[in-house]
N, C-alpha and C positions, 0 to 999 in steps of 0.2 A: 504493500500500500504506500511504503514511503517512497518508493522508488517510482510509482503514477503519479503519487504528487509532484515530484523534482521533476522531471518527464516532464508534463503538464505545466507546469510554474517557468522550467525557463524558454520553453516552447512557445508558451504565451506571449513572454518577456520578450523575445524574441521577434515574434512577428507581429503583435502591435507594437513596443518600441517605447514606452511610456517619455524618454527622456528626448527620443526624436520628437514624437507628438510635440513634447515640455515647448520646444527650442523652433518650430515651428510656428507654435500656436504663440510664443511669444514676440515671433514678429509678425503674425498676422494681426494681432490684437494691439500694438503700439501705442496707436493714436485714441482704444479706446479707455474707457475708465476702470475703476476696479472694479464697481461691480456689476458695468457689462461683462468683462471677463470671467466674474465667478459665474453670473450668468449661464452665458454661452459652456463653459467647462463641465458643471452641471448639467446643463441641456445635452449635450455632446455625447459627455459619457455615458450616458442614461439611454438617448439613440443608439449610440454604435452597439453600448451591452445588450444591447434587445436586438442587435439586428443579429450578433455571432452567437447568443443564448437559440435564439429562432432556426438559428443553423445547426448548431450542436443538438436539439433536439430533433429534429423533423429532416435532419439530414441524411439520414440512411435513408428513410419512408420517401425522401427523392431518388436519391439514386437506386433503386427499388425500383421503384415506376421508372425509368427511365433503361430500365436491364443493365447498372453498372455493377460489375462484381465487385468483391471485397478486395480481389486482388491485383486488378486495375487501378482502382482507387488507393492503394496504399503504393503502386508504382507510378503513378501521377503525382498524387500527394507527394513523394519523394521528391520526385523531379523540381516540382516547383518550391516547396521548400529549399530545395538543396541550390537554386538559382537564386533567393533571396540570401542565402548563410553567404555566396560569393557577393552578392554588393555590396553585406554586410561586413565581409571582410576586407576589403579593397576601398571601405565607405564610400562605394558609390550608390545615387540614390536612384530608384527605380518604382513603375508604377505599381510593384508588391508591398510592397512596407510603406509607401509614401505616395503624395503627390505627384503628378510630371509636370511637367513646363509649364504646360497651358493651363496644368487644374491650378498651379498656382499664382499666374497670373492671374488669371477670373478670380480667385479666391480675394486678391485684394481690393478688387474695388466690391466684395461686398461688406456691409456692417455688420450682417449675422453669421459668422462662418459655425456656429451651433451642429449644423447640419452637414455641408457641406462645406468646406472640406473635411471636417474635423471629425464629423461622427463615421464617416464614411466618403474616402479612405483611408482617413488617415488610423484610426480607430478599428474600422469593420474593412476594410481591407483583402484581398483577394488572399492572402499569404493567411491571415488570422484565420480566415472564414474556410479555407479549407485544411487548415493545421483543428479547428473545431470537429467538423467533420470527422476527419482523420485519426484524431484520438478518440473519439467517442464508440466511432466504429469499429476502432481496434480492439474496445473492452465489453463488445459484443456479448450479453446476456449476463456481464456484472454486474449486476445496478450497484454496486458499492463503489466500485473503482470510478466508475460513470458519473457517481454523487460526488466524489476526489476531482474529476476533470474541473466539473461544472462549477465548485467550489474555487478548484485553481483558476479557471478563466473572471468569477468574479472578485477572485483577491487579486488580480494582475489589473483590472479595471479599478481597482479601488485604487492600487499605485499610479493610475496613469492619470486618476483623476483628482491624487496628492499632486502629483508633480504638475498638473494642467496648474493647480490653484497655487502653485509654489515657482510656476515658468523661471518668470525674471531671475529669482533669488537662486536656482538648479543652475540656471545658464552662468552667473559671473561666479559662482562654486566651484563646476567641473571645466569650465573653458571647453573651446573646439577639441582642445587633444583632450582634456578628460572623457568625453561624452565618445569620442571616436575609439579610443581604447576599449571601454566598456561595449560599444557595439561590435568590435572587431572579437575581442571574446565569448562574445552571446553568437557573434556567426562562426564560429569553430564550434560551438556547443550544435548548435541547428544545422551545420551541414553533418556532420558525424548523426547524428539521430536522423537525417532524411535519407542517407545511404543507407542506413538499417528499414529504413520505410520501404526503400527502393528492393533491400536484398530480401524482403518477408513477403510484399509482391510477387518478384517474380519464382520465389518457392513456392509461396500458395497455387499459383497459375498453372504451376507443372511443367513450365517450359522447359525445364532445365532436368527434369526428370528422367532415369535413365529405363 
């Protein structure tokens, strides 16, 4: 059980990014007040948690109607996490874990980034939303380990929505190389765990079966 929670906790940490989000959201918000910002942080978190809780439960019951196996899904899941753990190591930013170009240009000329960009994707994000998915389906018929994920993904939400309300004060603490550091190590954690997604895949599949 300890070993889905650590699993689950830095996998979260991981692909939504709480300190990215931090340093994001605190130059998208500059020019607004403080408690637009607690505002918006609030509102945000509260969205994007409801958009990857939405996921993490009703996620298989999609891919099910849709005839995706378990072990395609953990060979995709692999793949794409393991393409986020490289930007993360190399901190380059990418539309998995982050905004791209364009979303965050538009994003500043609005007043409410609540929603957009922030609840989604910078928050509910394609890298989060199927690392939910991916764990949940992995602990297929434990409702115990399943109640450990769901747990994990709302404690990494509650850190992301410390550091949302603590932005400014995170960013002149850790500086550019603190925060890079701390992500280049969380993408050595997430690629090593999406290679193991990748290599449970393609044993489930049989491809490799002699």
């Amino acid at each position: 059980m300890n070993e889905t929670a650590i699993v689950a906790l830095a996998t979260f940490f991981a692909t939504i990014g709480p300190l990215d989000i931090a340093a994001m959201f605190a130059a998208l918000t500059a020019h607004q007040s403080a408690e637009q910002r607690r505002s918006m942080a609030v509102r945000g978190t509260l969205i994007g948690g409801g958009i990857l809780l939405t996921f993490a439960l009703v996620g298989e019951t999609l891919l099910a109607s849709l005839g995706i196996s378990l072990a395609a899904l953990r060979a995709a899941g692999g793949i794409l996490l393991l393409l986020i753990a490289i930007d993360m190591v190399f901190a380059r930013h990418s539309g998995g874990t982050s905004t791209t170009d364009e979303e965050e240009q538009e994003a500043i000329t609005k007043d409410d980034i609540s929603v957009f960009p922030l609840a989604t994707p910078l928050i509910a994000g394609p890298g989060a939303m199927g690392a939910a998915i991916l764990l949940m389906v992995n602990q297929e018929g434990d409702l115990v380990k399943q109640g450990i994920i769901l747990a994990s993904l709302l404690a990494i939400l509650l850190v992301t929505l410390v550091s949302l309300l603590l932005a400014s004060k995170i960013q002149r603490w850790l500086g550019v190389t603190g925060m890079h550091v701390i992500t280049r190590v969380m993408g050595v954690l997430l690629a090593a765990l999406a290679v193991q997604f990748m290599f449970d895949g393609i044993a489930q599949s049989g491809l490799m079966g002699g």
